[in-house]
N, C-alpha and C positions, 0 to 999 in steps of 0.2 A: 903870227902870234895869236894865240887861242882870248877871244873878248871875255871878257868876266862883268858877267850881269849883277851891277851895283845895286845896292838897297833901291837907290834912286831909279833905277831902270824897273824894279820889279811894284814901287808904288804909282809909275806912270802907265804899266800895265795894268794897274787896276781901277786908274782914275781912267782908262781907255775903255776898258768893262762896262765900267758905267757907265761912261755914253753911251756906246752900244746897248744897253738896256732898254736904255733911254729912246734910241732913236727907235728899236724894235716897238716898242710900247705906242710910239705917235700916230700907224694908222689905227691903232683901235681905239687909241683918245678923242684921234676926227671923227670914228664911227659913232662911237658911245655920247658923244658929248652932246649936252641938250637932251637928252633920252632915258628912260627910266629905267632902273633894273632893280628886283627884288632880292630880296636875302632872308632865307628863312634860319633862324639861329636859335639852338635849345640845347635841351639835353645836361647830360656833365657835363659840357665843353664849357657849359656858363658858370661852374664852379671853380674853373681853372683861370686862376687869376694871370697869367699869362697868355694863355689864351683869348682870353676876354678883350685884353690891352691888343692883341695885334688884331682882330677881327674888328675893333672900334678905330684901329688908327686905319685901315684899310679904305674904311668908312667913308672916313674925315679923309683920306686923301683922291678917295673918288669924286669924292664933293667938289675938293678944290681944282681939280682938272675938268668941273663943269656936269660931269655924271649927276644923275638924281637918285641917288639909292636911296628903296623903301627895307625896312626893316621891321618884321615881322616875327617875335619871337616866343618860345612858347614858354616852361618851367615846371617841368613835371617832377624831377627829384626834388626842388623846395617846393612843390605842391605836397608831395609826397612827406616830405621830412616835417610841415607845419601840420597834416594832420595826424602825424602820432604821435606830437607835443599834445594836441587836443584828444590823444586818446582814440581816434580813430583811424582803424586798417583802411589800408586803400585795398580796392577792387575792381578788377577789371573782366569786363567782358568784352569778346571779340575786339581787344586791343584799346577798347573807350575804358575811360574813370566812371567807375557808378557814382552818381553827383546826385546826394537829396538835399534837402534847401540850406542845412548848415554847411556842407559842403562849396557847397556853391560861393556861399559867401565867401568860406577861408579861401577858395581860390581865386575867388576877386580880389583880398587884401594883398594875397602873395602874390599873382602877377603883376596889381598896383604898387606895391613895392620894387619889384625886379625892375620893371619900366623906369619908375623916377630916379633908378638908380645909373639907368644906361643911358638915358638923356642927358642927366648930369656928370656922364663920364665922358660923352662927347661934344658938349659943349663945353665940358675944360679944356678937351685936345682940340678948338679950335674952329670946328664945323657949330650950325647948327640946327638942334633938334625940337622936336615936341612930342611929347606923349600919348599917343591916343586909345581911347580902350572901343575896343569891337562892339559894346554894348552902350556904352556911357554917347560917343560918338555917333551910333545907330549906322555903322559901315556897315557891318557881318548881319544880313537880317534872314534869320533860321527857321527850322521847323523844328518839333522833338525829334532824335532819331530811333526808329524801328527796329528794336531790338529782340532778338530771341529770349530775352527777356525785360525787364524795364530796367533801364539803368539812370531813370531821372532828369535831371537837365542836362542832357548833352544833345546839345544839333547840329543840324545839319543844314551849310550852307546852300541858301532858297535863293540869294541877293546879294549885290554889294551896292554900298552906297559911296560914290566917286568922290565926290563932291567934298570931305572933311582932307583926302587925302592932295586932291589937285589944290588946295587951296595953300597946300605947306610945298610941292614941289615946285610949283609955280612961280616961287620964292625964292628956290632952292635949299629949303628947310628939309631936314631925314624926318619924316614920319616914322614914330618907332612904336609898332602896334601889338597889344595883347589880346589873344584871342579870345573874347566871350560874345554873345549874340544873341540877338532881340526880337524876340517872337513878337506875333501880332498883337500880342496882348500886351505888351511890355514886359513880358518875362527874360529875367537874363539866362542863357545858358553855358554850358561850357562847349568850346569848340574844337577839335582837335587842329592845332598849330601847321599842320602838313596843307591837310585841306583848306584853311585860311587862305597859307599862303598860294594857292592854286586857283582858288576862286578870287582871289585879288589881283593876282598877275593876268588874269584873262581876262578879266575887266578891265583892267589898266592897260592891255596890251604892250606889257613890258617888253623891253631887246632880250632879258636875261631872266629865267628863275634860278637861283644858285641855292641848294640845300645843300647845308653846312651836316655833317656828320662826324662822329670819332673814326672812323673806316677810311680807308684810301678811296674804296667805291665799290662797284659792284666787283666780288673775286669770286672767280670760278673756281677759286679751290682757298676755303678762307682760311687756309694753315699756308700758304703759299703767296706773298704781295707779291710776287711778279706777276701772278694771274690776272689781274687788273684787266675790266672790260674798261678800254677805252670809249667805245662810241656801242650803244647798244639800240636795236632798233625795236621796235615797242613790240612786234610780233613775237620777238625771241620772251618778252618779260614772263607770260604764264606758264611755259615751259620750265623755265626756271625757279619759279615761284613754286611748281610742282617737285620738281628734283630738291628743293629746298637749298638750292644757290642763292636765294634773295627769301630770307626770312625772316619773322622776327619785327624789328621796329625799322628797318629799311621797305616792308611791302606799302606801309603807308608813304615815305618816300618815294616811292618809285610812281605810287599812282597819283600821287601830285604831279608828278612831273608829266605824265600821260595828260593828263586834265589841263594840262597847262597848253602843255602842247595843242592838244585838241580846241583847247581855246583859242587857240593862234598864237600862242605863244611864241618867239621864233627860234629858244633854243630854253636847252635844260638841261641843268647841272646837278650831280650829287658829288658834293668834294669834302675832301679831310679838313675839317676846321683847325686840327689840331696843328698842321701846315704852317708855318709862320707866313704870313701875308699870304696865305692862301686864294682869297679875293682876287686877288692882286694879279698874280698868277696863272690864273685863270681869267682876266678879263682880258691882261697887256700882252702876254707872250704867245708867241704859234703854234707851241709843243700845248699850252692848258695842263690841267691836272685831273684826275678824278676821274667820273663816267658821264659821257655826255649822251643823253634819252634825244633821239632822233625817233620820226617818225617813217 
């Protein structure tokens, strides 16, 4: 007589699923846990309110299994979008914001904004957080950077300063950091969010850099997601940057990940933020997601 698989049959194969998740997930809990790992977060991914919610609970639930995620985020469309309320075109050269001193400021207010907004999203969901700004803090300590022409306050990471950020992990508080930085003279600058996050994970000597992107990761044919470079090793990067396989606002991507690397970083990530539990995904399972920058 043929078995007939009952409602009841097919809801214990899925409470069995999840254990298996689950059990899959435990050696990288023992790996991870006590140890710090970065997460660099911007772009439109921070406009989507859905998105936003699972990258924060991701967060909060690394926390709670003992992980120290730093977070690191930058906000270039509401940099963008506050200053053509004030009337002013943005401009970019060689990939930087030209930043003169009104500038500077309105992107002080708006990434002070974005920040006390993401602190207080995941200290509702349970974790908790503190805000810290790159300049206010004196972490990010910069020079002007050298441009083919002058593009104003934007630097370039010279130093990091440990010590505001060991003092919230140590706790197990999320450090949730905006990029500006403090010249010798106490000048604020603006700092590109990529290179932040690369010169802070190498200082900190994180397990994980993970940059969050809209892209699955690096594709060799970007009309094609099956093309998906899983593991790519840093030799292959300039060639590809030359064929124009990795263009665009992935090249600063990539070369955090390199600089991470080179810092000792011990792995690196560029993954689809758009991903539900993306994070996730990438820290617990053995398949990962996205492209992983090997040296």
């Amino acid at each position: 007589m043929a078995y007939d698989v009952t409602e009841s049959d097919q809801f214990m194969e899925r409470l069995v699923e999840k254990a298996s998740i689950l059990i899959e997930a435990l050696p990288y809990i023992k790996k991870f846990r006590g140890k710090e790992v970065l997460i660099k977060y911007g772009g439109a991914a921070m406009g989507n309110e859905d998105i936003r919610m699972n990258v924060l609970h991701d967060l909060v639930f690394m926390s709670y299994v003992g992980i120290k995620p730093i977070l690191i985020h930058g906000g270039g469309p509401n940099i963008t979008e506050r200053l053509k309320k004030e009337g002013i075109a943005s401009k970019f050269v060689d990939g930087l914001r030209v930043t003169d001193k009104k500038t500077i400021s309105l992107v002080s207010d708006t990434l002070a904004d974005l920040n006390k907004s993401i602190v207080h999203d995941i200290n509702q969901l349970g974790a908790r957080a503190i805000g810290l700004s790159g300049f206010d803090n004196e972490i990010l300590n910069v020079k002007k950077v050298e441009a083919k022409e002058d593009i104003g306050y934007v630097g370039e990471v010279v130093a990091v300063n440990l010590l505001p950020l060991k003092e919230l992990t140590e706790f197990n508080i999320i450090p949730v950091v905006y990029p500006l930085g403090i010249d010798e003279k106490g000048e604020m600058y603006n700092v590109n969010a990529d290179e932040a996050a690369a010169k802070i994970a190498a200082a900190m000597q994180v397990q994980k850099l993970m940059i969050l992107s809209n892209v699955r990761g690096i594709l060799r044919d970007p009309e094609d997601p099956k093309s998906l470079i899983s593991s790519l090793h840093v030799d292959e990067v300039e060639t590809l940057i030359k064929n124009k396989v990795i263009s665009g606002g992935m090249i600063p991507k990539i070369r955090a990940c390199i600089a991470a690397l080179q810092g000792d970083v011990k792995k690196a990530h560029i993954i689809d933020g758009r991903i539900k539990h993306s994070l996730l995904l990438e820290i617990f399972t053995d398949q990962g997601i996205g492209t992983e920058i090997i040296l």
